[in-house]
C-alpha positions in Angstrom: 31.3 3.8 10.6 31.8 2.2 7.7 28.9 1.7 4.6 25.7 2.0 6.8 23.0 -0.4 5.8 19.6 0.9 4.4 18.2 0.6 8.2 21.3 2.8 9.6 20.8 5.2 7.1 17.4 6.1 7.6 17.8 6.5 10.9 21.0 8.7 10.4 19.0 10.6 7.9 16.4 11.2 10.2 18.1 12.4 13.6 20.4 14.3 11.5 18.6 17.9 12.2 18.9 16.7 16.2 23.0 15.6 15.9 25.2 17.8 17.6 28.7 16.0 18.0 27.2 12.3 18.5 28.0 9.4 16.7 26.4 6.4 16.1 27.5 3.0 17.2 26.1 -0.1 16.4 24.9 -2.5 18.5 24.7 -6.1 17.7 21.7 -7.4 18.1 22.6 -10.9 19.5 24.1 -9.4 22.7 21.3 -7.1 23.8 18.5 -9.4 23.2 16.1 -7.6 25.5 16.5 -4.2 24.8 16.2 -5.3 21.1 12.7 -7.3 21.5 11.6 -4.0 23.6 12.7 -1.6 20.6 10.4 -3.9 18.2 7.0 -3.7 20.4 4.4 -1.7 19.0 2.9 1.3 20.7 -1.4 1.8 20.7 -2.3 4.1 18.0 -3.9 6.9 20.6 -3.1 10.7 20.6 -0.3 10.1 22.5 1.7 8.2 20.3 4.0 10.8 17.9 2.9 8.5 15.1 -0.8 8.5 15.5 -3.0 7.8 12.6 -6.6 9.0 13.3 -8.9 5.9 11.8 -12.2 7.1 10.0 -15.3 6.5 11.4 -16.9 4.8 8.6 -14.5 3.9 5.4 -17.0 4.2 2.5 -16.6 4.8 -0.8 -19.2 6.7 -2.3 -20.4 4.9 -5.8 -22.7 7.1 -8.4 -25.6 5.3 -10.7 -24.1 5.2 -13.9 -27.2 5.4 -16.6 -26.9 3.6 -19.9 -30.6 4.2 -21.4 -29.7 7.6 -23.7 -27.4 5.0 -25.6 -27.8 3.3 -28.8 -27.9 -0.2 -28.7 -25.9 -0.7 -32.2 -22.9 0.1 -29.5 -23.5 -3.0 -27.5 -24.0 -5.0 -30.8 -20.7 -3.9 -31.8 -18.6 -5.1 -28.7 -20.7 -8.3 -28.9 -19.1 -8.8 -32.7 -15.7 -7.8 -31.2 -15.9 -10.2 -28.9 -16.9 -13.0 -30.9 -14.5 -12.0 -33.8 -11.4 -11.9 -31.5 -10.1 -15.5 -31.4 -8.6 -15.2 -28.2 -12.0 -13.5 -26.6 -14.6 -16.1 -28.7 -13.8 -19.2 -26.3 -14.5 -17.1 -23.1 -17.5 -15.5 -24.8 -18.9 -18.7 -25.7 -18.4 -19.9 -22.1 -20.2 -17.1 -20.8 -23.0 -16.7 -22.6 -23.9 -20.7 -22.3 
């Protein structure tokens, strides 16, 4: 075979541990137009499928409360001045805070 594509490869890579003497032959595409569509239909993702991916029942994210009353309130004043001094920040701080 001559330079495999990245496609080719991956699939030489991954039967390797299975070859014996067998070689791979490529076939084009353009001639075998049904087997080709057939290799390219997806199979249901249920236990039988060797690639199953078990879904989650429920997909949360679990968010904590995030308590700012211990600080200071100097802090806040002081990004508020950053803000405001930063020419590039001032014009969206203005627009904000209209």
């Amino acid at each position: 075979m001559k330079t495999p594509n990245k496609h080719m490869l991956r699939w030489q890579i991954a039967i390797q541990e299975y070859r014996g003497n067998m070689t791979i032959v490529h076939k084009d595409g353009n001639i075998f137009k049904n087997e080709d569509g057939l290799s390219r239909c997806p199979l249901p993702n249920d236990i039988d499928n060797p690639a199953y991916v078990p879904e989650e029942a429920s997909p949360q994210i679990p968010i904590e409360g995030i308590s700012f009353t211990d600080m200071n309130t100097t802090f806040f004043e002081e990004v508020i001045n950053g803000y405001t001094q930063d020419k590039n920040c001032s014009i969206l701080f203005q627009l904000l805070t209209k």
